[in-house]
ZADO-1210 file (C-alpha; in nm, 4 decimals, padded with zeros to 6 digits):
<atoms>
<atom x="16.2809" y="11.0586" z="10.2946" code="UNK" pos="1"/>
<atom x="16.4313" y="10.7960" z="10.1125" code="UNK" pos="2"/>
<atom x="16.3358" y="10.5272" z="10.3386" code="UNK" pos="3"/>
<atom x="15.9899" y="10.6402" z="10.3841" code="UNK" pos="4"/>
<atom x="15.9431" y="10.6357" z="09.9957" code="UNK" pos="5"/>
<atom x="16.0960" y="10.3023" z="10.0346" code="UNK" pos="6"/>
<atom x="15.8092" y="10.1833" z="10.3038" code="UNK" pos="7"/>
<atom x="15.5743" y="10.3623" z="10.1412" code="UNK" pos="8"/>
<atom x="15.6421" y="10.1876" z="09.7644" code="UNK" pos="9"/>
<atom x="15.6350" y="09.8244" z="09.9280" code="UNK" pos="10"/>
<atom x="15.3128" y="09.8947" z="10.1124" code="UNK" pos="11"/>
<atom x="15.1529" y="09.9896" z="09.7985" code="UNK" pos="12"/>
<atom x="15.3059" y="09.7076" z="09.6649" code="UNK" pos="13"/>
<atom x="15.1495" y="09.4835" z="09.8745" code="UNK" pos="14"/>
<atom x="14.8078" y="09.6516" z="09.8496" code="UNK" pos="15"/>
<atom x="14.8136" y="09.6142" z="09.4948" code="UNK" pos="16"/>
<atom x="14.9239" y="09.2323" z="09.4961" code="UNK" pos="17"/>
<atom x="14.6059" y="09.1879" z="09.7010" code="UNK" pos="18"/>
<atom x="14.3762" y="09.3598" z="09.4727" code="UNK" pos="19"/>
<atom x="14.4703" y="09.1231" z="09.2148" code="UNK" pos="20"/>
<atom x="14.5011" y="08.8236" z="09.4315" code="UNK" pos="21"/>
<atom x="14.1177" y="08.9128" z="09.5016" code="UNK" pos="22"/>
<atom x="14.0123" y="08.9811" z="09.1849" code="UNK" pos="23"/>
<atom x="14.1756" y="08.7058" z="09.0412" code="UNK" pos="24"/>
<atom x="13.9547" y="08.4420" z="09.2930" code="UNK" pos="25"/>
<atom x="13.5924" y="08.6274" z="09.2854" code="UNK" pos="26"/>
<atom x="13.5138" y="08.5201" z="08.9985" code="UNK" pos="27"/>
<atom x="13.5892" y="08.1076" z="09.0998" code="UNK" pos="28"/>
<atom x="13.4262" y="08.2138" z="09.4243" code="UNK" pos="29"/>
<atom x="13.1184" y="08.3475" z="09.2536" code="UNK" pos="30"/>
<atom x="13.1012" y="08.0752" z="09.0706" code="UNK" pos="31"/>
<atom x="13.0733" y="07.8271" z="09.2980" code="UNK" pos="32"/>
<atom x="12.8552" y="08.0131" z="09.4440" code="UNK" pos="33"/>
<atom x="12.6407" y="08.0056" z="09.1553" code="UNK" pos="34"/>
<atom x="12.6761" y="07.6331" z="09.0924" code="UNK" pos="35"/>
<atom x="12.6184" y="07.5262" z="09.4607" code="UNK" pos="36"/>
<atom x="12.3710" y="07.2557" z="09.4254" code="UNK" pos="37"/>
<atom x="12.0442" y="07.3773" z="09.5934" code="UNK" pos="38"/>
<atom x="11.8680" y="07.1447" z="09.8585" code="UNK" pos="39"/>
<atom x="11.6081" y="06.8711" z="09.6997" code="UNK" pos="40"/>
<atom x="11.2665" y="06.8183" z="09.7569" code="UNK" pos="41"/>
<atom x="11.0520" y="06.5808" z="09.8786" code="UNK" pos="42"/>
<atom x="10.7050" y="06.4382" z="09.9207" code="UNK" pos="43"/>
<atom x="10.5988" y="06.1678" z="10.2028" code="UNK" pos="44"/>
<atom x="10.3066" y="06.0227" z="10.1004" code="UNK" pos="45"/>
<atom x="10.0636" y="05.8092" z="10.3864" code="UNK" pos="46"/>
<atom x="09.7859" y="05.6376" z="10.1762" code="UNK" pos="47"/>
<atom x="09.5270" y="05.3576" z="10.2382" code="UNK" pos="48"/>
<atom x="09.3771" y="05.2542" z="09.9046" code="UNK" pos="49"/>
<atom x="08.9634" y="05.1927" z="09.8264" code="UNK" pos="50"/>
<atom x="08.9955" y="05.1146" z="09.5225" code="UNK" pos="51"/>
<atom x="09.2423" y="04.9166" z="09.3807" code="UNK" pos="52"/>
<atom x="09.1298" y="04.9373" z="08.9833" code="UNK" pos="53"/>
<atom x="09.1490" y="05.3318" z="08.9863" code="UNK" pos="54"/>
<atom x="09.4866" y="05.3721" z="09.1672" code="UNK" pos="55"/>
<atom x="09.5953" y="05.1398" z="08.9242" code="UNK" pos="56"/>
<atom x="09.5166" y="05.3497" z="08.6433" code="UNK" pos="57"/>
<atom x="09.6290" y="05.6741" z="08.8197" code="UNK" pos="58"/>
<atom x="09.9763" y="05.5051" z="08.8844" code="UNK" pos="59"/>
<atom x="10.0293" y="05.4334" z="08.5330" code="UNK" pos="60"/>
<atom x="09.9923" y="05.8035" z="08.4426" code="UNK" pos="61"/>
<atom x="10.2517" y="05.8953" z="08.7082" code="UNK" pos="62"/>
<atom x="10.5924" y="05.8167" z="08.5099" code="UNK" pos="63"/>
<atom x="10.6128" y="06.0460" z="08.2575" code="UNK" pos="64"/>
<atom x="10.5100" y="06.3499" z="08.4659" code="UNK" pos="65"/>
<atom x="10.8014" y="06.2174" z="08.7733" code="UNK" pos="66"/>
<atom x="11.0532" y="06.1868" z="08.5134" code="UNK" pos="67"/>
<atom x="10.9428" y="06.5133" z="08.3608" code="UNK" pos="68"/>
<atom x="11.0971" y="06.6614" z="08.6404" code="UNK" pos="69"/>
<atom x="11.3632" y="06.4603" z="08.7562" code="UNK" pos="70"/>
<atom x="11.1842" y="06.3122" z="09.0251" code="UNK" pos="71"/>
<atom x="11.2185" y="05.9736" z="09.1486" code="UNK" pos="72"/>
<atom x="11.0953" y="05.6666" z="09.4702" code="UNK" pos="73"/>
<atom x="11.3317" y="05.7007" z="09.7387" code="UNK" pos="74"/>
<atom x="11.1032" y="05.4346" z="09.8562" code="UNK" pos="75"/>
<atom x="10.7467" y="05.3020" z="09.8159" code="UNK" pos="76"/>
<atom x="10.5558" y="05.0217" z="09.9842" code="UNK" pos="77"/>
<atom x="10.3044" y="04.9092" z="10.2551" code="UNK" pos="78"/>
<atom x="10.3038" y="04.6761" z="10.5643" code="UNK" pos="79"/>
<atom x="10.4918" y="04.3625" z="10.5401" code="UNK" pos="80"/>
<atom x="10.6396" y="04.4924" z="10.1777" code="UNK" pos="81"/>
<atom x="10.9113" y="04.7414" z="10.2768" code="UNK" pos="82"/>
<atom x="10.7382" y="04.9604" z="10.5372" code="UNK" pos="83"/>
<atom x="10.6507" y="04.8939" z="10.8982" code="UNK" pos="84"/>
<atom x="10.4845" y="05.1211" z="11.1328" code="UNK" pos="85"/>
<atom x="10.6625" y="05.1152" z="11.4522" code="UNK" pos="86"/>
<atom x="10.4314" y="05.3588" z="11.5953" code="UNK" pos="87"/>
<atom x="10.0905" y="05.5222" z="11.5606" code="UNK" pos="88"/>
<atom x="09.7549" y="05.4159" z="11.4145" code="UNK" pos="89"/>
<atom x="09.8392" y="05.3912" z="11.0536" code="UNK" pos="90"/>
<atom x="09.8975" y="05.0021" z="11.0958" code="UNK" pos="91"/>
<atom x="09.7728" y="04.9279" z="10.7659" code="UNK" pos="92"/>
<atom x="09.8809" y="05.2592" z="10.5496" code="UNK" pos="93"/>
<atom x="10.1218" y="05.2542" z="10.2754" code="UNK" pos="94"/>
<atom x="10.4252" y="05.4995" z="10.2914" code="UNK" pos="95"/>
<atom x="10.6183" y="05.6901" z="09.9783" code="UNK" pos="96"/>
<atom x="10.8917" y="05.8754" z="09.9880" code="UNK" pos="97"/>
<atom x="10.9810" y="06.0672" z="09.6310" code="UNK" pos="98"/>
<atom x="11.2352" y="06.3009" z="09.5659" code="UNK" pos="99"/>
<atom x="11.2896" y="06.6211" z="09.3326" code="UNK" pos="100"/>
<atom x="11.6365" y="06.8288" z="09.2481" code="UNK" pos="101"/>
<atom x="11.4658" y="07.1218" z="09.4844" code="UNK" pos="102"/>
<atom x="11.1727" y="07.2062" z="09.6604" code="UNK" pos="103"/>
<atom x="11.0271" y="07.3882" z="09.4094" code="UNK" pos="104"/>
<atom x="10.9947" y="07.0683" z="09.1606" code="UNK" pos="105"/>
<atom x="10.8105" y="06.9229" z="09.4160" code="UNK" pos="106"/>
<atom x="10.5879" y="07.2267" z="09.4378" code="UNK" pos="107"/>
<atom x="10.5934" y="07.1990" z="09.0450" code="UNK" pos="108"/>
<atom x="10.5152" y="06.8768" z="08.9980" code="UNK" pos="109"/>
<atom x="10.2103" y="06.8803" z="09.2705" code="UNK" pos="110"/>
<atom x="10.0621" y="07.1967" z="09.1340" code="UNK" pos="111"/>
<atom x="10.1487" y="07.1611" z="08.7631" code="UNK" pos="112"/>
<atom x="09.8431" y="07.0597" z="08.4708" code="UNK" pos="113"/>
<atom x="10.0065" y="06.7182" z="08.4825" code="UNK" pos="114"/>
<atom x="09.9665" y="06.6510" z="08.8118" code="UNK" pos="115"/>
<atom x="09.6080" y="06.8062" z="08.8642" code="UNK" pos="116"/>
<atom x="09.4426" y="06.6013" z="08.5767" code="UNK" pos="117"/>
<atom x="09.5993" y="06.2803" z="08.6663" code="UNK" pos="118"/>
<atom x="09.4917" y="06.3106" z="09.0969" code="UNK" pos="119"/>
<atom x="09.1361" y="06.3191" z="08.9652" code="UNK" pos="120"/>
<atom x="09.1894" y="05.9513" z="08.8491" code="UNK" pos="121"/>
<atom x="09.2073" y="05.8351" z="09.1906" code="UNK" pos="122"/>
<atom x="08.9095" y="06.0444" z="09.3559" code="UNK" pos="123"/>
<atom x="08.7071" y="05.8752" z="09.5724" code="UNK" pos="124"/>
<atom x="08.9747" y="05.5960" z="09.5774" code="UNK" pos="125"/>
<atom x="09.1446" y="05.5732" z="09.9226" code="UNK" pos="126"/>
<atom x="09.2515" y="05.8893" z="10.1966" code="UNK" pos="127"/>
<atom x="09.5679" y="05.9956" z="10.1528" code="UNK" pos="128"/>
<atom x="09.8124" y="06.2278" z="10.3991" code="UNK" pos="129"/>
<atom x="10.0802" y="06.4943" z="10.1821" code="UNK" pos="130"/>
<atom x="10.3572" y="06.7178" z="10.2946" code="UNK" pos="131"/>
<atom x="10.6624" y="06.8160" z="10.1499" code="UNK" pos="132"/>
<atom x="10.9730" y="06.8942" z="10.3094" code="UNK" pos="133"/>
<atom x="11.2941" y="07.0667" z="10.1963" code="UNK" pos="134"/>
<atom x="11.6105" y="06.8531" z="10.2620" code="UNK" pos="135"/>
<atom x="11.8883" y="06.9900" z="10.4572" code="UNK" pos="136"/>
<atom x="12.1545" y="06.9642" z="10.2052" code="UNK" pos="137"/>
<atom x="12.2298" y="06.6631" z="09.9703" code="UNK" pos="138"/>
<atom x="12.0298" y="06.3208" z="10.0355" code="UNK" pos="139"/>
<atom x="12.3187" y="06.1440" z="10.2456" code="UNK" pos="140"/>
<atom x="12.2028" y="05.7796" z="10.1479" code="UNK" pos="141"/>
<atom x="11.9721" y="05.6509" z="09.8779" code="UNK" pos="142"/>
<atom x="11.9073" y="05.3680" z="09.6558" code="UNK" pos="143"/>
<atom x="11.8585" y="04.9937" z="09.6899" code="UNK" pos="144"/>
<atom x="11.8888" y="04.8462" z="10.0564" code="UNK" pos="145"/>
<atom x="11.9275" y="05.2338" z="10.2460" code="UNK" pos="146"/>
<atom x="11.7676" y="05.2414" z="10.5076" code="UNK" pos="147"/>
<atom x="11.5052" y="05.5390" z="10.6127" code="UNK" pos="148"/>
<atom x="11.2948" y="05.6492" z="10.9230" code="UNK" pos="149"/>
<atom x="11.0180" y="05.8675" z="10.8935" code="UNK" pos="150"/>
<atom x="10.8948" y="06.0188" z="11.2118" code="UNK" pos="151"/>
<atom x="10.5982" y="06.2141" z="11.2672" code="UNK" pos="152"/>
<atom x="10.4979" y="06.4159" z="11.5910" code="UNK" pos="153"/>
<atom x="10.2716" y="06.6576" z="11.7772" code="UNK" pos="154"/>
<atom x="10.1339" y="06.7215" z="12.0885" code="UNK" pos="155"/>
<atom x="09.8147" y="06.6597" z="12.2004" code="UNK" pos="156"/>
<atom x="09.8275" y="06.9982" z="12.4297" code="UNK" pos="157"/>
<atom x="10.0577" y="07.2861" z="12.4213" code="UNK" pos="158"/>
<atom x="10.1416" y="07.2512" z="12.7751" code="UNK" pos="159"/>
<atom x="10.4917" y="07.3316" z="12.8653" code="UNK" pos="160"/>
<atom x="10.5903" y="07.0255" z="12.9349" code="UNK" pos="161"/>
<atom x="10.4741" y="06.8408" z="12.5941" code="UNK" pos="162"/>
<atom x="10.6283" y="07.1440" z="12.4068" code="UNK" pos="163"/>
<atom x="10.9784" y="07.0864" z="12.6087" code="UNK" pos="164"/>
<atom x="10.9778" y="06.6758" z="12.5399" code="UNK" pos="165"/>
<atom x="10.8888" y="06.7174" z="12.2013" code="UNK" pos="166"/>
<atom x="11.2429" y="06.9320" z="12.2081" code="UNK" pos="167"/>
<atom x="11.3849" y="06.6536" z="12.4052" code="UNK" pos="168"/>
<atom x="11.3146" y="06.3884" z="12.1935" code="UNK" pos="169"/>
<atom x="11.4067" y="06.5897" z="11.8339" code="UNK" pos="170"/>
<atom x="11.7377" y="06.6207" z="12.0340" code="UNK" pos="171"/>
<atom x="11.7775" y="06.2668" z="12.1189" code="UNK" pos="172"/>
<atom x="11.6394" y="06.1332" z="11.7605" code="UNK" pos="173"/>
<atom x="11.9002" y="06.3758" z="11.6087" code="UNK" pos="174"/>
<atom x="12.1902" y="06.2477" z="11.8576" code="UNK" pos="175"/>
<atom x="12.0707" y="05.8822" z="11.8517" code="UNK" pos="176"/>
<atom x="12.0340" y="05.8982" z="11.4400" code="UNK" pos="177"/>
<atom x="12.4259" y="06.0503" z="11.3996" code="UNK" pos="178"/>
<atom x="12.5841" y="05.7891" z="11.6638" code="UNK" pos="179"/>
<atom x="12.4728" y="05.4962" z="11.4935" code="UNK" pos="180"/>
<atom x="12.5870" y="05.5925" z="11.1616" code="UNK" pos="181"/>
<atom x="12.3034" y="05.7496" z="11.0080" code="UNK" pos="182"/>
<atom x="12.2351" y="06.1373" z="10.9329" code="UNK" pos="183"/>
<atom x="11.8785" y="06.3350" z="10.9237" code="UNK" pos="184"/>
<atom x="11.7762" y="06.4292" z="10.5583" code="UNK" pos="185"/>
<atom x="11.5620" y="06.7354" z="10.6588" code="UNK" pos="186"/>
<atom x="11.5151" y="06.9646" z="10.9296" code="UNK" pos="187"/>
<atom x="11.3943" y="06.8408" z="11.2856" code="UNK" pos="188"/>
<atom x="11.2350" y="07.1781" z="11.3483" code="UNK" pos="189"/>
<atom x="10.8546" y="07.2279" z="11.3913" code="UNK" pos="190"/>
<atom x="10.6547" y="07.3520" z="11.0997" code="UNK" pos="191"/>
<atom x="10.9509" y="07.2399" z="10.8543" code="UNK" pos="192"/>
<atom x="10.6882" y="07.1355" z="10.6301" code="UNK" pos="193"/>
<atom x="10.4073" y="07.2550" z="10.3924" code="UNK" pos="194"/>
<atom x="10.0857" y="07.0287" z="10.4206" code="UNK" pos="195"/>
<atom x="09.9802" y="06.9296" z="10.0604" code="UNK" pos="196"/>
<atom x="09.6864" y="06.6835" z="10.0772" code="UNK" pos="197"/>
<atom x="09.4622" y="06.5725" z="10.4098" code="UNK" pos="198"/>
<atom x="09.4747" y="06.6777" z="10.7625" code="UNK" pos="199"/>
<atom x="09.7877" y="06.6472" z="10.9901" code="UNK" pos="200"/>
<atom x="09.7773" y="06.6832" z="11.3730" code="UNK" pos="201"/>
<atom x="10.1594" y="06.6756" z="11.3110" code="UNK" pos="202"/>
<atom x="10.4252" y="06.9834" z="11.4124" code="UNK" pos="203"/>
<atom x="10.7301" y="06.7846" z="11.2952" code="UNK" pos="204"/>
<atom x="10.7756" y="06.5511" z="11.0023" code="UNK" pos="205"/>
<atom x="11.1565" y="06.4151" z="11.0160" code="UNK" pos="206"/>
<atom x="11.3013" y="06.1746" z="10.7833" code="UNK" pos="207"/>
<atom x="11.6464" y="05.9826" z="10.8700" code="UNK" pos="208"/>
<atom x="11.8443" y="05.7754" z="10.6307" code="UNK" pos="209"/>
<atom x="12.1155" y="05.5155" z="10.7255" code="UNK" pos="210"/>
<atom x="12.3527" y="05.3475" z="10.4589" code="UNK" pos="211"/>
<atom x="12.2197" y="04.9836" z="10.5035" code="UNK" pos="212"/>
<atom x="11.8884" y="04.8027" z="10.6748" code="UNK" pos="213"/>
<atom x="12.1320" y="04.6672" z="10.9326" code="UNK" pos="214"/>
<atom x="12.2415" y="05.0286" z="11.0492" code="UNK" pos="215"/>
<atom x="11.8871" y="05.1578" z="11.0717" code="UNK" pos="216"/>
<atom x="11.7653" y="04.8366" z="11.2286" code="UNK" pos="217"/>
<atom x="12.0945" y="04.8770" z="11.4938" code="UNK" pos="218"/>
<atom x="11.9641" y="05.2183" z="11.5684" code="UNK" pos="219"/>
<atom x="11.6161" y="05.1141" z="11.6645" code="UNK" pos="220"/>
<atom x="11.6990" y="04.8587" z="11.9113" code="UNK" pos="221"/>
<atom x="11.9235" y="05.1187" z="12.0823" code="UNK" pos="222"/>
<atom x="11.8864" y="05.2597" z="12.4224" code="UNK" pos="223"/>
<atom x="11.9141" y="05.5878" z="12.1665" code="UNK" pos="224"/>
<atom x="11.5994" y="05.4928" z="11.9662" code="UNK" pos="225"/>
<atom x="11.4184" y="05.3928" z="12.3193" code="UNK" pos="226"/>
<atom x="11.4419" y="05.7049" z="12.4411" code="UNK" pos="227"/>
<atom x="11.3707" y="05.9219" z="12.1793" code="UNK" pos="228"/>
<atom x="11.0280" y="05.7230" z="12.1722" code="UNK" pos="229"/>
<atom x="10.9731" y="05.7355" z="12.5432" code="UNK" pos="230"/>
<atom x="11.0062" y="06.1147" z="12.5152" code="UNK" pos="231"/>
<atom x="10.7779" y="06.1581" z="12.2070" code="UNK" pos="232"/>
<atom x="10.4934" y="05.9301" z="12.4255" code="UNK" pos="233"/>
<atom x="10.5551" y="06.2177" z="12.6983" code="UNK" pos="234"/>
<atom x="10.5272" y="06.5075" z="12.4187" code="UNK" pos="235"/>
<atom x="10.1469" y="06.3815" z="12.2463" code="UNK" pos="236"/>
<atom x="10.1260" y="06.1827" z="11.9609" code="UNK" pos="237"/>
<atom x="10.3209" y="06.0473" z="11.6592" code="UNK" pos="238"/>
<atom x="10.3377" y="05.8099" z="11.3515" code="UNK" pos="239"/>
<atom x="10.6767" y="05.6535" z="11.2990" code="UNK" pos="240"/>
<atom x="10.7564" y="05.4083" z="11.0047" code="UNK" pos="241"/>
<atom x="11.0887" y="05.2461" z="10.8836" code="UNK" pos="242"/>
<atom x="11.1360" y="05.2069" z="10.5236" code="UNK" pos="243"/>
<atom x="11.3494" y="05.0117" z="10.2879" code="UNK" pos="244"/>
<atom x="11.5183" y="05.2195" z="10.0442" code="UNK" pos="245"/>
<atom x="11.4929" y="05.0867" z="09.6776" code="UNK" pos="246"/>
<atom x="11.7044" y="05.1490" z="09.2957" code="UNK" pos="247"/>
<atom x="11.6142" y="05.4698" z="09.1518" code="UNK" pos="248"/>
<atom x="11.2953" y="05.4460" z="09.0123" code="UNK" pos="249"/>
<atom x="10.9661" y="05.6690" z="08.8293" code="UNK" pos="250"/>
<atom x="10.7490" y="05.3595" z="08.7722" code="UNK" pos="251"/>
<atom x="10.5684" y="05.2595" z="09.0711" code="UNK" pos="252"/>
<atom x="10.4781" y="04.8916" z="09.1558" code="UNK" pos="253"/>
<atom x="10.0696" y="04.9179" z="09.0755" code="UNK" pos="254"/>
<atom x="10.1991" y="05.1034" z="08.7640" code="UNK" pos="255"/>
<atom x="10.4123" y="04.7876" z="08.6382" code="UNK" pos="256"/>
<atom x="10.2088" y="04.4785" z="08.7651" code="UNK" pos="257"/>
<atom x="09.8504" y="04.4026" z="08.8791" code="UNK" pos="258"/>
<atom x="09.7980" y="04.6890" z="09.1536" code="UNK" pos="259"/>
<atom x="09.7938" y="04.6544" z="09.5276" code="UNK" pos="260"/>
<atom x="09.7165" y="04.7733" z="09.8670" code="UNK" pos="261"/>
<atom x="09.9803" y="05.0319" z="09.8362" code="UNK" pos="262"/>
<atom x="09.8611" y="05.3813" z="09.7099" code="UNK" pos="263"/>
<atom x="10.1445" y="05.5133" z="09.5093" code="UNK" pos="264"/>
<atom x="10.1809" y="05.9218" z="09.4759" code="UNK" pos="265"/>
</atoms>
């Protein structure tokens, strides 16, 4: 009887060390929890620009209501001044990619008072294409000289075999984009997007980042980057432009100097 007490006095023992031992770590584990940072937001903005005089005066309304929220340029420009289009008919359209803490700022600053009143500066001033996307954990490379892909697809059908190469060549973009260095900021998934502004024959809007120009650049004269694109010819259509990341930034270029072709957002 002895012994069993024995047994039975260490098992309990036990059993209570592990209470505490639990108890003593849910309360770090919650939070962390709590203070897990949640995904960021972001807008990708195709524009051609009209008129030059009221996107000039729209832009310069735009700072205060980005840094309202925290939000920021990944990067903003137009052919031959930071963006090319590699593929697709947007040869002459201006690209911006902005950023927000989550995907509800972006929602928040697109659909806030600020926002509304200052879009109607720049009516009847160009055509412009809007979605948002929600990044798949932290941006993995920003800033001055980063480099960034931004590829858009869809298929022309929904045949069987466009639906399985647009699979195909998400898969090879996503296997192609990690082996040269780089890493997808959002979700290759169709529909991982909310149109905000014009009409999209897109399914899938994918942005990739790389740490330098020279990584991205190494990437798309891969065999990797050759056939992801032969495979997205094969699935229907699609817009792809590079980008050169630039310093943080709320101010955009037609804000701070005599405006452009570009059509900031």
């Amino acid at each position: 009887m002895k012994q069993r007490a024995g047994v039975f006095t260490r098992v309990a023992s036990l059993v209570a060390f592990g209470l505490v031992t639990m108890t003593s770590f849910a309360p770090r584990l919650a939070a962390a929890q709590a203070t897990a940072a949640p995904n960021p937001g972001y807008l990708v903005v195709v524009g051609k620009t009209t008129d030059r005089a009221k996107i000039g005066a729209y832009a310069a309304s735009l700072p205060p209501i980005y840094a309202s929220l925290d939000g920021y340029y990944l990067a903003i420009g137009a052919p031959g001044r930071g963006v090319s289009w590699l593929e697709g008919p947007w040869t002459d359209r201006s690209l911006i990619f902005a950023k927000f803490p989550t995907r509800a700022g972006a929602d928040a600053f697109w659909w806030g008072e600020a926002y509304r009143a200052a879009i109607r500066k720049r009516d009847n001033a160009g055509v412009f294409t809007v979605v948002a996307i929600e990044g798949d954990g932290p941006t993995p490379f920003e800033g001055a000289g980063a480099g960034f892909l931004v590829v858009m697809t869809g298929p022309t059908g929904k045949g069987p075999q466009e639906l399985e190469a647009s699979e195909r060549a998400a898969a090879s973009l996503i296997d192609g984009v990690k082996r040269s260095g780089g890493q997808l900021v959002n979700s290759a998934g169709i529909g991982q997007f909310t149109p905000m502004e014009g009409d999209t024959v897109f399914d899938r809007v994918v942005v990739a980042a790389w740490p330098s120009l020279a990584a991205r650049d190494a990437y798309l004269a891969s065999a990797d980057a050759a056939e992801a694109k032969r495979l997205r010819g094969l699935a229907g259509i699609s817009a792809v432009a590079a980008a050169t990341g630039i310093a943080r930034t709320q101010t955009p270029p037609a804000a701070a100097s005599k405006p452009t072709g570009e059509a900031p957002k």
